[in-house]
mmCIF file of the C-alpha atoms, coordinates in Angstrom:
data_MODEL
# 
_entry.id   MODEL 
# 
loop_
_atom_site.group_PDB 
_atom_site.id 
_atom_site.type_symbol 
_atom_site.label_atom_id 
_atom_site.label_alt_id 
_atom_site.label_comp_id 
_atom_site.label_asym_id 
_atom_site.label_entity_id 
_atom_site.label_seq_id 
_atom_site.pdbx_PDB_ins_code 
_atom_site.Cartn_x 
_atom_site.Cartn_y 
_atom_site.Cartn_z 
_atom_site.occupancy 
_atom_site.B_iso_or_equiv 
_atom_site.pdbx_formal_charge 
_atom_site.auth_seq_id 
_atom_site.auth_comp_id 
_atom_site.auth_asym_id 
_atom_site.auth_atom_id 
_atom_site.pdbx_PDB_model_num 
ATOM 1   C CA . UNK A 1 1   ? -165.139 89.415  80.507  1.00 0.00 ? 1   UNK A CA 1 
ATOM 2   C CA . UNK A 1 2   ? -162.680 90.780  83.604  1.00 0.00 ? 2   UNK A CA 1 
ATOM 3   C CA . UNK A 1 3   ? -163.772 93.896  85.190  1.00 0.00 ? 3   UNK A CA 1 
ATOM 4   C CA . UNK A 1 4   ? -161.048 96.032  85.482  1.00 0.00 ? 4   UNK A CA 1 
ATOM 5   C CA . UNK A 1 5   ? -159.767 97.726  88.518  1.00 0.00 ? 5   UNK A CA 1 
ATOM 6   C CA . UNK A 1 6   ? -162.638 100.073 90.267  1.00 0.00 ? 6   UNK A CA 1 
ATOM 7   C CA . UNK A 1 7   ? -161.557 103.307 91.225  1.00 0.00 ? 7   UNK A CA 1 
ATOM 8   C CA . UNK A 1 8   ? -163.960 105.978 93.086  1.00 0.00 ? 8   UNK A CA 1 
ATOM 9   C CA . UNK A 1 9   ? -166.381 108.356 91.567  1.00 0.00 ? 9   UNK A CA 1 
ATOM 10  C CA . UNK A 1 10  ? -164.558 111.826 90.861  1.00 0.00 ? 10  UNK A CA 1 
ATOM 11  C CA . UNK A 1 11  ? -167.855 113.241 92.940  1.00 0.00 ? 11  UNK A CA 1 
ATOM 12  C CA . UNK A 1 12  ? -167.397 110.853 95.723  1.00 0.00 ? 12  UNK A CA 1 
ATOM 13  C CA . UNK A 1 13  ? -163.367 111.755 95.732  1.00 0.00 ? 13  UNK A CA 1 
ATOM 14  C CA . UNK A 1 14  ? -164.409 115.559 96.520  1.00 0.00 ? 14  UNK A CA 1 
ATOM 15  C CA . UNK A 1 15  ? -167.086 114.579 99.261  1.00 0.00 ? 15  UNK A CA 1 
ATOM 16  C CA . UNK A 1 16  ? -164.949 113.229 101.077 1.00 0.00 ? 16  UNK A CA 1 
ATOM 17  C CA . UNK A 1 17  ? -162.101 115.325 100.892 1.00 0.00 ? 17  UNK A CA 1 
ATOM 18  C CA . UNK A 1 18  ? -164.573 118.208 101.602 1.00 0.00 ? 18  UNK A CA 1 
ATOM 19  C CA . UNK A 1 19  ? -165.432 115.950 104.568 1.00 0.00 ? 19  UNK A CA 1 
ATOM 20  C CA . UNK A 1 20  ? -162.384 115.777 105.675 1.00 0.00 ? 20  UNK A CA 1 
ATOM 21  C CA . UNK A 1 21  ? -161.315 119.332 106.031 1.00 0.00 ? 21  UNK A CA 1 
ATOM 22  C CA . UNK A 1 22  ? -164.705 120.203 107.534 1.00 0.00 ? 22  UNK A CA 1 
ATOM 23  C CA . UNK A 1 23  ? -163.596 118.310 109.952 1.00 0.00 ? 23  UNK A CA 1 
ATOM 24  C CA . UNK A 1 24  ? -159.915 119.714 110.384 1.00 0.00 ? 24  UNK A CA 1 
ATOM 25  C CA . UNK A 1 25  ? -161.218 123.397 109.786 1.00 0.00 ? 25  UNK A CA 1 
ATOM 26  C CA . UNK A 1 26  ? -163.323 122.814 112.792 1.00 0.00 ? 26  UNK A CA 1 
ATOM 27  C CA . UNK A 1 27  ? -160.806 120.880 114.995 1.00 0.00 ? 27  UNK A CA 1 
ATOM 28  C CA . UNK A 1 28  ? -158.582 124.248 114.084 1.00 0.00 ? 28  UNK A CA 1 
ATOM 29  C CA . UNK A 1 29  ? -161.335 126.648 114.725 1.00 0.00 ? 29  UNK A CA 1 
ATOM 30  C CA . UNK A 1 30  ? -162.066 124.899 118.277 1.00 0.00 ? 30  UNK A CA 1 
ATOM 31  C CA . UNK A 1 31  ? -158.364 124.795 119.274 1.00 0.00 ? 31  UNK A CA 1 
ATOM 32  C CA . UNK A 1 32  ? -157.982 128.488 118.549 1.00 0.00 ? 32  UNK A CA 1 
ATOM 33  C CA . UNK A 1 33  ? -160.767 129.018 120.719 1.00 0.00 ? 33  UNK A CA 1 
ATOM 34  C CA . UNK A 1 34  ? -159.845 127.228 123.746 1.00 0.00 ? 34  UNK A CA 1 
ATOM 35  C CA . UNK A 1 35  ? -156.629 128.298 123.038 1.00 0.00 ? 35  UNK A CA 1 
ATOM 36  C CA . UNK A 1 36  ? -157.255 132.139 123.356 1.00 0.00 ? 36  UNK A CA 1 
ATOM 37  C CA . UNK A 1 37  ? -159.895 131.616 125.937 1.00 0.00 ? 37  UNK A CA 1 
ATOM 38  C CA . UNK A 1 38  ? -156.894 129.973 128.253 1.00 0.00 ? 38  UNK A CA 1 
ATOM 39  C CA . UNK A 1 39  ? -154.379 133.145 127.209 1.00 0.00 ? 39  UNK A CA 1 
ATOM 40  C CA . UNK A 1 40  ? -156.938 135.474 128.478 1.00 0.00 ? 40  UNK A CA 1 
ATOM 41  C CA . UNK A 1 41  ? -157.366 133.734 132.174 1.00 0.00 ? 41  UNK A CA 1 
ATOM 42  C CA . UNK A 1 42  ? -153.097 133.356 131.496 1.00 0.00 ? 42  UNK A CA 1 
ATOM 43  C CA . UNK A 1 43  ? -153.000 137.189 130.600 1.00 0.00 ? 43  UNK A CA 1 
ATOM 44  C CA . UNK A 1 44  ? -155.515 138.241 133.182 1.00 0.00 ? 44  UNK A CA 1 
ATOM 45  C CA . UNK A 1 45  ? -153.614 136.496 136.367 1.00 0.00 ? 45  UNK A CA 1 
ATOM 46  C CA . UNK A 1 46  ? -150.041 137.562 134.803 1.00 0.00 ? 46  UNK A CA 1 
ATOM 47  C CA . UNK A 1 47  ? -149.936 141.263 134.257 1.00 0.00 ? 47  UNK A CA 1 
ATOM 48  C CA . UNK A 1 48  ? -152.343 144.211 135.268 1.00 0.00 ? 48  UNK A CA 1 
ATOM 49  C CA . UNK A 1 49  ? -150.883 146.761 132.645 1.00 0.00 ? 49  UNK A CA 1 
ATOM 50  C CA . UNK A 1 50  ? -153.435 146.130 129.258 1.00 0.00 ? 50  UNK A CA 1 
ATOM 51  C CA . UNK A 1 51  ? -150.579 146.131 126.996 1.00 0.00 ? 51  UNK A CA 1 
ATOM 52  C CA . UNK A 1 52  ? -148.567 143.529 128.527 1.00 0.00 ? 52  UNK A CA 1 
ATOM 53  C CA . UNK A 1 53  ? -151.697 141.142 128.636 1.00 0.00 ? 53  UNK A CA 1 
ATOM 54  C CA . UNK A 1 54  ? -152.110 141.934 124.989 1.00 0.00 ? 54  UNK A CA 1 
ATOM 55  C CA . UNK A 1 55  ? -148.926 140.591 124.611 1.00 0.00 ? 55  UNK A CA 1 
ATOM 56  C CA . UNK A 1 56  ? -149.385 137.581 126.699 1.00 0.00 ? 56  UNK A CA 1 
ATOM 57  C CA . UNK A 1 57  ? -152.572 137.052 124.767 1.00 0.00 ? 57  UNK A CA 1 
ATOM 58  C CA . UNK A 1 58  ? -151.253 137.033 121.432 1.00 0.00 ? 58  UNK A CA 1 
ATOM 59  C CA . UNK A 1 59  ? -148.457 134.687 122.391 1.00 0.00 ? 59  UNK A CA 1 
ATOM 60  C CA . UNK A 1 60  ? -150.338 132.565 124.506 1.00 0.00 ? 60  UNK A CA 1 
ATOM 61  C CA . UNK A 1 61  ? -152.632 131.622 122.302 1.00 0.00 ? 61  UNK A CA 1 
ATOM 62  C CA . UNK A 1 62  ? -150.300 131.179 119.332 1.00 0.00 ? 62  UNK A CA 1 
ATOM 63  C CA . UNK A 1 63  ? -148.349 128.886 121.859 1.00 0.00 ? 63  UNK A CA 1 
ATOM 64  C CA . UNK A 1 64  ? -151.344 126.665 123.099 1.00 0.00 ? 64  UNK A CA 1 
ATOM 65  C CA . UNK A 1 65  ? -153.206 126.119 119.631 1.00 0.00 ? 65  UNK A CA 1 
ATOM 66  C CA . UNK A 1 66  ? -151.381 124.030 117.929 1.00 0.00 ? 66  UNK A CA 1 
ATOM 67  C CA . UNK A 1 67  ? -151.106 121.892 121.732 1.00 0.00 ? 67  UNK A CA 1 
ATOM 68  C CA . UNK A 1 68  ? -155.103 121.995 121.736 1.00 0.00 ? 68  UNK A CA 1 
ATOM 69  C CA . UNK A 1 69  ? -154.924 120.756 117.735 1.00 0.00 ? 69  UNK A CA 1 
ATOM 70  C CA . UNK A 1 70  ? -152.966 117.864 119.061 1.00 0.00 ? 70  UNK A CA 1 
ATOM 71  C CA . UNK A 1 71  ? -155.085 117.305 121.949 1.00 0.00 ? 71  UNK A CA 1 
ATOM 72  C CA . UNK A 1 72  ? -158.296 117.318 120.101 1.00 0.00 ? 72  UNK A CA 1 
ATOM 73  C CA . UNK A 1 73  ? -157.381 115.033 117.298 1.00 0.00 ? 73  UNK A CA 1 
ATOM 74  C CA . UNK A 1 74  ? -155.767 112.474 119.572 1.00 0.00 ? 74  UNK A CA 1 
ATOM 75  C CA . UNK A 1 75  ? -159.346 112.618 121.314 1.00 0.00 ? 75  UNK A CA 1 
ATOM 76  C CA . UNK A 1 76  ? -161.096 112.317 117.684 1.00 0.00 ? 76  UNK A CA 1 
ATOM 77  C CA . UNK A 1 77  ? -158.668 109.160 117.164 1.00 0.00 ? 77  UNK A CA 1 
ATOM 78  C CA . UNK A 1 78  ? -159.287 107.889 120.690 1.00 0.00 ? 78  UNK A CA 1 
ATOM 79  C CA . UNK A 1 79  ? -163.666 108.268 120.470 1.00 0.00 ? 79  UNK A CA 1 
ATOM 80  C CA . UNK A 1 80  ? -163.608 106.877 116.624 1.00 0.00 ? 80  UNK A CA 1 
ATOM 81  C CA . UNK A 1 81  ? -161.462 103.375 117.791 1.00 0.00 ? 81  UNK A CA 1 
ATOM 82  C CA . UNK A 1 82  ? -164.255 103.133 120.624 1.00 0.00 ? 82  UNK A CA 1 
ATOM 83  C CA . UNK A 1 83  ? -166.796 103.239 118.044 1.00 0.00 ? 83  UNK A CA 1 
ATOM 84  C CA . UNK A 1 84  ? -165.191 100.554 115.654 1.00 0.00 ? 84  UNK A CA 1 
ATOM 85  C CA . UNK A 1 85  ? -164.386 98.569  118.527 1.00 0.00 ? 85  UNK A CA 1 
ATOM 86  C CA . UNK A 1 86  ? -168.039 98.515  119.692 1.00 0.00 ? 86  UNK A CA 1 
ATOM 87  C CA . UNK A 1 87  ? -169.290 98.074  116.633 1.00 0.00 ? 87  UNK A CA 1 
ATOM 88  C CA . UNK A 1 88  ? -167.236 95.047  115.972 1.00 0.00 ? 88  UNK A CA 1 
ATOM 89  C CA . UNK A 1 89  ? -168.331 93.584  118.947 1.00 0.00 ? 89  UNK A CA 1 
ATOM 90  C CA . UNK A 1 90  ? -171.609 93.436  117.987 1.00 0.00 ? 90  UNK A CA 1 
ATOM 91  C CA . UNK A 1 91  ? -170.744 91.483  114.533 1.00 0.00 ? 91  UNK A CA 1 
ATOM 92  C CA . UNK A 1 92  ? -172.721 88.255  114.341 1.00 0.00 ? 92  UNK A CA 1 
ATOM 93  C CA . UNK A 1 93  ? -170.066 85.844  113.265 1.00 0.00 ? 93  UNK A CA 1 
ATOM 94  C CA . UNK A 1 94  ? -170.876 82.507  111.272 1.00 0.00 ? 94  UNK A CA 1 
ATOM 95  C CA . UNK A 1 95  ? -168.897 79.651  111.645 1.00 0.00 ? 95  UNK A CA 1 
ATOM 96  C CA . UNK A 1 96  ? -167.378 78.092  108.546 1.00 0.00 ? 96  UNK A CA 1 
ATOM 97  C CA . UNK A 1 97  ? -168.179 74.531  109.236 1.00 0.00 ? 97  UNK A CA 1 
ATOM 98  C CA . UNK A 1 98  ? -170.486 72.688  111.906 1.00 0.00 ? 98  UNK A CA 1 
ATOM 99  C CA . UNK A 1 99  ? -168.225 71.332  114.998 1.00 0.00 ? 99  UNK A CA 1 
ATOM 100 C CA . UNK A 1 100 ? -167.617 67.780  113.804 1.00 0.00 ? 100 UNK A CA 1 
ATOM 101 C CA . UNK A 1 101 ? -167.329 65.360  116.787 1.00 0.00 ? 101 UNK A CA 1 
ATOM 102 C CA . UNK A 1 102 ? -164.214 62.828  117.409 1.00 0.00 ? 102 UNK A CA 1 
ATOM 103 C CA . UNK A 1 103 ? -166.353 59.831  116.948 1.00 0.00 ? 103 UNK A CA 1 
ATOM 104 C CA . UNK A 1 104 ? -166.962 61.489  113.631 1.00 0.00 ? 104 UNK A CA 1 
ATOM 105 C CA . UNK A 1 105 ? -163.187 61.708  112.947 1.00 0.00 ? 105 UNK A CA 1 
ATOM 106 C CA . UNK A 1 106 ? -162.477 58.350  113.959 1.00 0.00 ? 106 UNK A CA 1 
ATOM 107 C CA . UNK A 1 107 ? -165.174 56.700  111.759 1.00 0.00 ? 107 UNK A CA 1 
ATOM 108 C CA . UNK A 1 108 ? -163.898 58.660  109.123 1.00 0.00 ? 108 UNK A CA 1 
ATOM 109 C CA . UNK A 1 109 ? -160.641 57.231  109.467 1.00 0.00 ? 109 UNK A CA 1 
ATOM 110 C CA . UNK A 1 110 ? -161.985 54.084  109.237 1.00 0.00 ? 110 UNK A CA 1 
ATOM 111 C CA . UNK A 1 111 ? -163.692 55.016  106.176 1.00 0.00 ? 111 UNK A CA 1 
ATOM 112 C CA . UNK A 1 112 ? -160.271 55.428  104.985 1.00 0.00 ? 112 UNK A CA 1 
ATOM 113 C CA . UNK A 1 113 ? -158.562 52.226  106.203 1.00 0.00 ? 113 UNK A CA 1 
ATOM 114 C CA . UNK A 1 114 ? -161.235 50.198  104.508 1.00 0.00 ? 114 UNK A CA 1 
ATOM 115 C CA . UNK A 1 115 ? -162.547 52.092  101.260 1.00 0.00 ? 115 UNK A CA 1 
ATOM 116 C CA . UNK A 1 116 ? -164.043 49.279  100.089 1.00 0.00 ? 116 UNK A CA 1 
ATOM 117 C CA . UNK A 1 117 ? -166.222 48.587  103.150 1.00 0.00 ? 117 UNK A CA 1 
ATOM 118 C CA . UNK A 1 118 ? -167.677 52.596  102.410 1.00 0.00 ? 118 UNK A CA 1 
ATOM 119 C CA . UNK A 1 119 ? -171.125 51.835  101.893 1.00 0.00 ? 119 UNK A CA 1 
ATOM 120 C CA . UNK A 1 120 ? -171.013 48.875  104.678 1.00 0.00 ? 120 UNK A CA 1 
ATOM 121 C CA . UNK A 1 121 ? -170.028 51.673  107.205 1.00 0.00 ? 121 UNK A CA 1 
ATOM 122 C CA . UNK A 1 122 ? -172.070 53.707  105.852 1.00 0.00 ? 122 UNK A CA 1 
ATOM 123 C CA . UNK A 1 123 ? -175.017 51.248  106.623 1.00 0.00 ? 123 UNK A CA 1 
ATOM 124 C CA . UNK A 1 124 ? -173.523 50.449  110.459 1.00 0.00 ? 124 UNK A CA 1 
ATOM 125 C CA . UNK A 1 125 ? -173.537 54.022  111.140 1.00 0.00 ? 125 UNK A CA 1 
ATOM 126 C CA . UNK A 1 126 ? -176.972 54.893  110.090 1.00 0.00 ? 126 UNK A CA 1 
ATOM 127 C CA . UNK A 1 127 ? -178.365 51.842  111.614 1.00 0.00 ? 127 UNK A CA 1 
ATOM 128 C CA . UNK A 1 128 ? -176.494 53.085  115.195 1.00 0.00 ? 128 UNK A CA 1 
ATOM 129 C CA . UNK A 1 129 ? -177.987 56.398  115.004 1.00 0.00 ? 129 UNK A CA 1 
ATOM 130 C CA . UNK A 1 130 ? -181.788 55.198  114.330 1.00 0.00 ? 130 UNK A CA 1 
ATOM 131 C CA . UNK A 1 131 ? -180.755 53.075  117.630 1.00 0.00 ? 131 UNK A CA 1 
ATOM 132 C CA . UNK A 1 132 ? -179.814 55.515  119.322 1.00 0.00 ? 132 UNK A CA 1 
ATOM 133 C CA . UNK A 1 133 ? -181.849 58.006  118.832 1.00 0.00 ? 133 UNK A CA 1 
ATOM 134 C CA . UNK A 1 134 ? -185.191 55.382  119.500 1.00 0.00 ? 134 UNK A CA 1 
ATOM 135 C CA . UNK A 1 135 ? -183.292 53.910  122.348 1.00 0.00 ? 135 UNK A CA 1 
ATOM 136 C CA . UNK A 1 136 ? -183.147 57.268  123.910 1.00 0.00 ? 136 UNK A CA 1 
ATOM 137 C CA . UNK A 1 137 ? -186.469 57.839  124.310 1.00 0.00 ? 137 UNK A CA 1 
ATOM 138 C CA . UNK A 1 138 ? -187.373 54.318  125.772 1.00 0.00 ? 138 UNK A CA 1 
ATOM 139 C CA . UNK A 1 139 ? -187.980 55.789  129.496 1.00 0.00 ? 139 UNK A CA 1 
ATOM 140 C CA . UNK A 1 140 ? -187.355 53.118  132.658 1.00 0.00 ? 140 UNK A CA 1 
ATOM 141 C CA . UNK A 1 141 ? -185.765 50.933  130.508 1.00 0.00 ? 141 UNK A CA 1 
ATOM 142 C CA . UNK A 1 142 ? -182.079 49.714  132.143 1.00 0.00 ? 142 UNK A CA 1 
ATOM 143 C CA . UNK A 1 143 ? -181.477 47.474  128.761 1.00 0.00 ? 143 UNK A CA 1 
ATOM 144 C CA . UNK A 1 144 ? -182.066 50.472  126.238 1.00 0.00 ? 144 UNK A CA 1 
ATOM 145 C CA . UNK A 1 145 ? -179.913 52.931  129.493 1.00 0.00 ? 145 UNK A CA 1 
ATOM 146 C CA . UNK A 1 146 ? -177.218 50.541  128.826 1.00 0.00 ? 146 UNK A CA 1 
ATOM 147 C CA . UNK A 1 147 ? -177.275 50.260  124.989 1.00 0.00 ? 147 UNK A CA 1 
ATOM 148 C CA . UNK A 1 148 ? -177.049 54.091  125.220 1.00 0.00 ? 148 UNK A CA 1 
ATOM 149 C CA . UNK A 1 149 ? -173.846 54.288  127.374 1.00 0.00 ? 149 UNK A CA 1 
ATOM 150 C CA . UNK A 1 150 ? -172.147 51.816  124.912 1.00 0.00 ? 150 UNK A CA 1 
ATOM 151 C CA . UNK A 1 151 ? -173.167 54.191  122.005 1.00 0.00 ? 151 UNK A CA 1 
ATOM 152 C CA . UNK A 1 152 ? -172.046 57.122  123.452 1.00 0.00 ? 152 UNK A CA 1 
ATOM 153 C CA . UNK A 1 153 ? -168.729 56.089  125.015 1.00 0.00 ? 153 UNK A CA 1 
ATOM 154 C CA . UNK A 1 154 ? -167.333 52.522  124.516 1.00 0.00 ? 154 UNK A CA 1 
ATOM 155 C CA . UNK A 1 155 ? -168.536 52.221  121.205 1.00 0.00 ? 155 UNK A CA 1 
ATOM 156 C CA . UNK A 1 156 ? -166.324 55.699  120.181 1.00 0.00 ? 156 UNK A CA 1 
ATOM 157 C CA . UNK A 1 157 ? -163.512 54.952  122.837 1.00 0.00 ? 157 UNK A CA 1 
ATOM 158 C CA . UNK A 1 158 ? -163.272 51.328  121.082 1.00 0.00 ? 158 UNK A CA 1 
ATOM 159 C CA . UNK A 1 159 ? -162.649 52.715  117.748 1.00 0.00 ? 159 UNK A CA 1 
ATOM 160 C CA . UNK A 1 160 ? -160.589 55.168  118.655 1.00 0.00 ? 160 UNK A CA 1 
ATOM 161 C CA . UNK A 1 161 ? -158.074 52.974  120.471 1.00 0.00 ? 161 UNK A CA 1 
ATOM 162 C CA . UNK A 1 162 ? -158.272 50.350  117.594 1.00 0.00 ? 162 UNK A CA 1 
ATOM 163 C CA . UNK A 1 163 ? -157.303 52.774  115.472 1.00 0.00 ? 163 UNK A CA 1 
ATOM 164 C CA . UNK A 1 164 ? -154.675 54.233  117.449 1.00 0.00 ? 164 UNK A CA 1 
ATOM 165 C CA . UNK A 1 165 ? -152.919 50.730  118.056 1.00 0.00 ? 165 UNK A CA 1 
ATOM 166 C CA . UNK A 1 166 ? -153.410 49.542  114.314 1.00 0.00 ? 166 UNK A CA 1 
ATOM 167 C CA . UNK A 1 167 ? -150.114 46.618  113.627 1.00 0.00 ? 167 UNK A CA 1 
ATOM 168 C CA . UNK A 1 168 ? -147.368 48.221  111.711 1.00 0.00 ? 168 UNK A CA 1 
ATOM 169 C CA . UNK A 1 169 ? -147.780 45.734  108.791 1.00 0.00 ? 169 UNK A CA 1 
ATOM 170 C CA . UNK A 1 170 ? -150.777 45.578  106.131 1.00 0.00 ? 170 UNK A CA 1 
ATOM 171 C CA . UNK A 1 171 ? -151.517 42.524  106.431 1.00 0.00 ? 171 UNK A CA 1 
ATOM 172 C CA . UNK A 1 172 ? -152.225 42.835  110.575 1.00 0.00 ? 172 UNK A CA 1 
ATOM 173 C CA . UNK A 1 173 ? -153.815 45.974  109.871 1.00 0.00 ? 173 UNK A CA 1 
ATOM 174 C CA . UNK A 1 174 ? -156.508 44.711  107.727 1.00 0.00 ? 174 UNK A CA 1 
ATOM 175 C CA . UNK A 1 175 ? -157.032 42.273  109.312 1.00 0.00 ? 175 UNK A CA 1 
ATOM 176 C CA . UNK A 1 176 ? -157.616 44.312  112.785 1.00 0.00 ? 176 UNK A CA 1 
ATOM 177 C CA . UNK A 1 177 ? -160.098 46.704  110.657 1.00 0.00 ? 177 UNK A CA 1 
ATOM 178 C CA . UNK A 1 178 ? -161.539 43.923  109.097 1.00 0.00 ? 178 UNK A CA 1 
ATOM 179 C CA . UNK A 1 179 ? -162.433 42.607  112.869 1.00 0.00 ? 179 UNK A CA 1 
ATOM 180 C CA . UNK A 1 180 ? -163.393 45.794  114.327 1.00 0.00 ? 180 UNK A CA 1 
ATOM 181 C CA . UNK A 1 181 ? -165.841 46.417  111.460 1.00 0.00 ? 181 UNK A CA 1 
ATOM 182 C CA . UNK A 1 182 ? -167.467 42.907  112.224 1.00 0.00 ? 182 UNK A CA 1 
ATOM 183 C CA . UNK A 1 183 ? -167.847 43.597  115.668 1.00 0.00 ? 183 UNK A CA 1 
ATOM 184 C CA . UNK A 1 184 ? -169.276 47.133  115.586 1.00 0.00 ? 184 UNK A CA 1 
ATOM 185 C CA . UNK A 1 185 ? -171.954 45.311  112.483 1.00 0.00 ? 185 UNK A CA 1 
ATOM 186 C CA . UNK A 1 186 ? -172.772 42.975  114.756 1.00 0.00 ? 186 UNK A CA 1 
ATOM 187 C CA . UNK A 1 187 ? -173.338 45.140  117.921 1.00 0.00 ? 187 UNK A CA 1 
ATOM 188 C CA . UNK A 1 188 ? -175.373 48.051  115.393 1.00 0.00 ? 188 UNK A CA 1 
ATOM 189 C CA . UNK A 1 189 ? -177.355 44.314  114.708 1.00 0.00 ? 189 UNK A CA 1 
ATOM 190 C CA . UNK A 1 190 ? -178.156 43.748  118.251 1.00 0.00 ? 190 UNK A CA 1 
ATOM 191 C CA . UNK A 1 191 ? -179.167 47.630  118.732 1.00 0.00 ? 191 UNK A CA 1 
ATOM 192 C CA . UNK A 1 192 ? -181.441 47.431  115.650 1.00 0.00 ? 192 UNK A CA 1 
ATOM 193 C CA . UNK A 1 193 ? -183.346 44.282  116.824 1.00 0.00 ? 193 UNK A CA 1 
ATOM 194 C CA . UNK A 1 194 ? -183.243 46.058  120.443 1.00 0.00 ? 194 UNK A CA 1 
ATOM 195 C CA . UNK A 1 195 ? -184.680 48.850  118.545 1.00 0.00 ? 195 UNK A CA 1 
ATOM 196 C CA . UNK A 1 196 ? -187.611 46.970  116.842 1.00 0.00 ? 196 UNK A CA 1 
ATOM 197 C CA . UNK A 1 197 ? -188.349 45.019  120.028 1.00 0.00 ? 197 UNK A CA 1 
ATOM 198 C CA . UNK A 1 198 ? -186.200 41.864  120.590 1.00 0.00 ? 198 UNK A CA 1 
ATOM 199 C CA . UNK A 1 199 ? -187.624 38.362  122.494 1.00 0.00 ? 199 UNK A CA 1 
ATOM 200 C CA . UNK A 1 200 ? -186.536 36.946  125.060 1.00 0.00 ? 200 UNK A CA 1 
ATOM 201 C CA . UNK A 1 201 ? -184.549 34.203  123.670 1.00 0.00 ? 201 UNK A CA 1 
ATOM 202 C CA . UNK A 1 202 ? -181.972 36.720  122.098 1.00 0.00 ? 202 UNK A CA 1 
ATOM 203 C CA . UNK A 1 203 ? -180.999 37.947  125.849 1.00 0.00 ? 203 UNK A CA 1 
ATOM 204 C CA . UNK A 1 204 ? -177.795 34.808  126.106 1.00 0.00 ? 204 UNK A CA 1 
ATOM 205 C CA . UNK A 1 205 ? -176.857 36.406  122.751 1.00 0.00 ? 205 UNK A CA 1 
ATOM 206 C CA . UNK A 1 206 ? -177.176 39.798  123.518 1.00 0.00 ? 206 UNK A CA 1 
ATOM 207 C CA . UNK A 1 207 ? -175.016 39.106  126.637 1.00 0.00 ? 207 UNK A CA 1 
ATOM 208 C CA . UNK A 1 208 ? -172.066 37.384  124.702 1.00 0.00 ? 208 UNK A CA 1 
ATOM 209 C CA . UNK A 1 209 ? -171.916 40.364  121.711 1.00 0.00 ? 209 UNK A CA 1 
ATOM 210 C CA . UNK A 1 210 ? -171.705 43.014  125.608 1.00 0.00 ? 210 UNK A CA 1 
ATOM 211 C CA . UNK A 1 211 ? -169.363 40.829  127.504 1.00 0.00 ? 211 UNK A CA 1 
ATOM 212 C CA . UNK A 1 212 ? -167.033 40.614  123.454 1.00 0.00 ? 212 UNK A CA 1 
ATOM 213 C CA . UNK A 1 213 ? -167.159 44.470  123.109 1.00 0.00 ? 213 UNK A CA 1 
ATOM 214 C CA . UNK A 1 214 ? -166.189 45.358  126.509 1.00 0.00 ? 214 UNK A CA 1 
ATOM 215 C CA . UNK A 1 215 ? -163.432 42.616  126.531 1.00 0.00 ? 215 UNK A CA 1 
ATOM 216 C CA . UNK A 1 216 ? -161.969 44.082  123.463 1.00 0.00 ? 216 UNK A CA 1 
ATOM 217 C CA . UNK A 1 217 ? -162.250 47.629  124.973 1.00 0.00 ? 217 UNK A CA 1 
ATOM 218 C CA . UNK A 1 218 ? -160.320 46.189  127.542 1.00 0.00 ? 218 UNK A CA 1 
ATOM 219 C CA . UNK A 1 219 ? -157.719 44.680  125.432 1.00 0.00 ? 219 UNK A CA 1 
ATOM 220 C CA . UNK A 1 220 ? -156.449 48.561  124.759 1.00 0.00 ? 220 UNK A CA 1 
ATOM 221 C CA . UNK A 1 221 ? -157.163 50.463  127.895 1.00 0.00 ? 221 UNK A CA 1 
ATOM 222 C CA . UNK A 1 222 ? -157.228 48.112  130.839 1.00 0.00 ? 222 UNK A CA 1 
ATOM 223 C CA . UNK A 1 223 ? -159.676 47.579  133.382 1.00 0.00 ? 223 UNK A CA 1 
ATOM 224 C CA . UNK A 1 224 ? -162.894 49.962  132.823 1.00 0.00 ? 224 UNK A CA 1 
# 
């Protein structure tokens, strides 16, 4: 069932209206004040003779309140924005969504170009993030140091520019995709077995899957 429009309680109409000219009865009652207190000093430096500074009094004061009104609610206006914009200022703001990183983008693209490959990529990506996130904390180690720098920027700067200089036909496209999703399975292979603690006799192939992904990286953005 709709709710249907919510208007104000009848009692909370009349607060605030009684509020409100409170608050104008006193910014009138404080203008006249200062308004007569000015056309007595006005008065008492104009004329000597009583009656005149009666006079001057009377229209002095009738002439400065409503300038004093004005004065004082431009002040009111001027004190209350101060307050809202201090207030806002302390706001805790949320943010709507976490920051999502371009490597993130990129392999979502990919995602895209190759739906059918989903839970393949899917796979790669977890397996590079377990390596990374063990290689990381392998201190001293220059292998694991360099396994880390191709995580964190040739691996993303490869996908990016393979995906940025796809063929224009379908045919080359897939194909490309198909080839850069071979190469990134086999390099999150060589991190995983780096991971669990390779032998020596996978070194010669560890160096051919480097020397294939830094050629190709070169391939699209020229000498590193």
């Amino acid at each position: 069932m709709m709710n249907g429009p919510h208007y104000p309680d009848l009692s909370d109409q009349l607060t605030d209206y009684w509020q409100r000219a409170m608050r104008w009865a006193t910014r009138f009652a404080v203008s006249f004040g200062l308004a007569a207190m000015s056309a007595i000093a006005i008065a008492a430096a104009a004329s000597d003779n009583v009656f005149g500074q009666i006079f001057i009094i009377l229209l002095a004061t009738f002439a400065l309140w409503p300038i004093f009104v004005l004065v004082l609610t431009a002040l009111s206006r001027w004190r209350e924005g101060r307050r809202v914009k201090a207030a806002s200022q302390h706001t805790v703001t949320v943010e709507a969504k976490p920051t999502v990183s371009s490597f993130e983008r990129d392999w979502q693209r990919l995602i895209a170009l190759a739906p059918g490959q989903s839970e393949r990529l899917a796979a790669i990506k977890s397996s590079i993030d377990r390596s990374r996130l063990a290689l990381g904390n392998a201190e001293m180690d220059p292998d694991a140091h360099d396994l880390c720098v191709l995580i964190d920027r040739r691996l993303p700067e490869l996908v990016a520019h393979e995906l940025d200089d796809l063929p224009p036909d379908d045919a080359g496209r897939r194909r490309q995709v198909g080839e850069l999703i071979d190469l990134v399975e086999q390099f999150a292979r060589h991190c995983g077995r780096r991971r669990e603690g390779a032998s020596v006799e996978r070194s010669r192939e560890a160096e051919i899957l480097r020397r294939r992904f830094e050629a190709r990286l070169a391939d699209h953005q020229g000498p590193l």
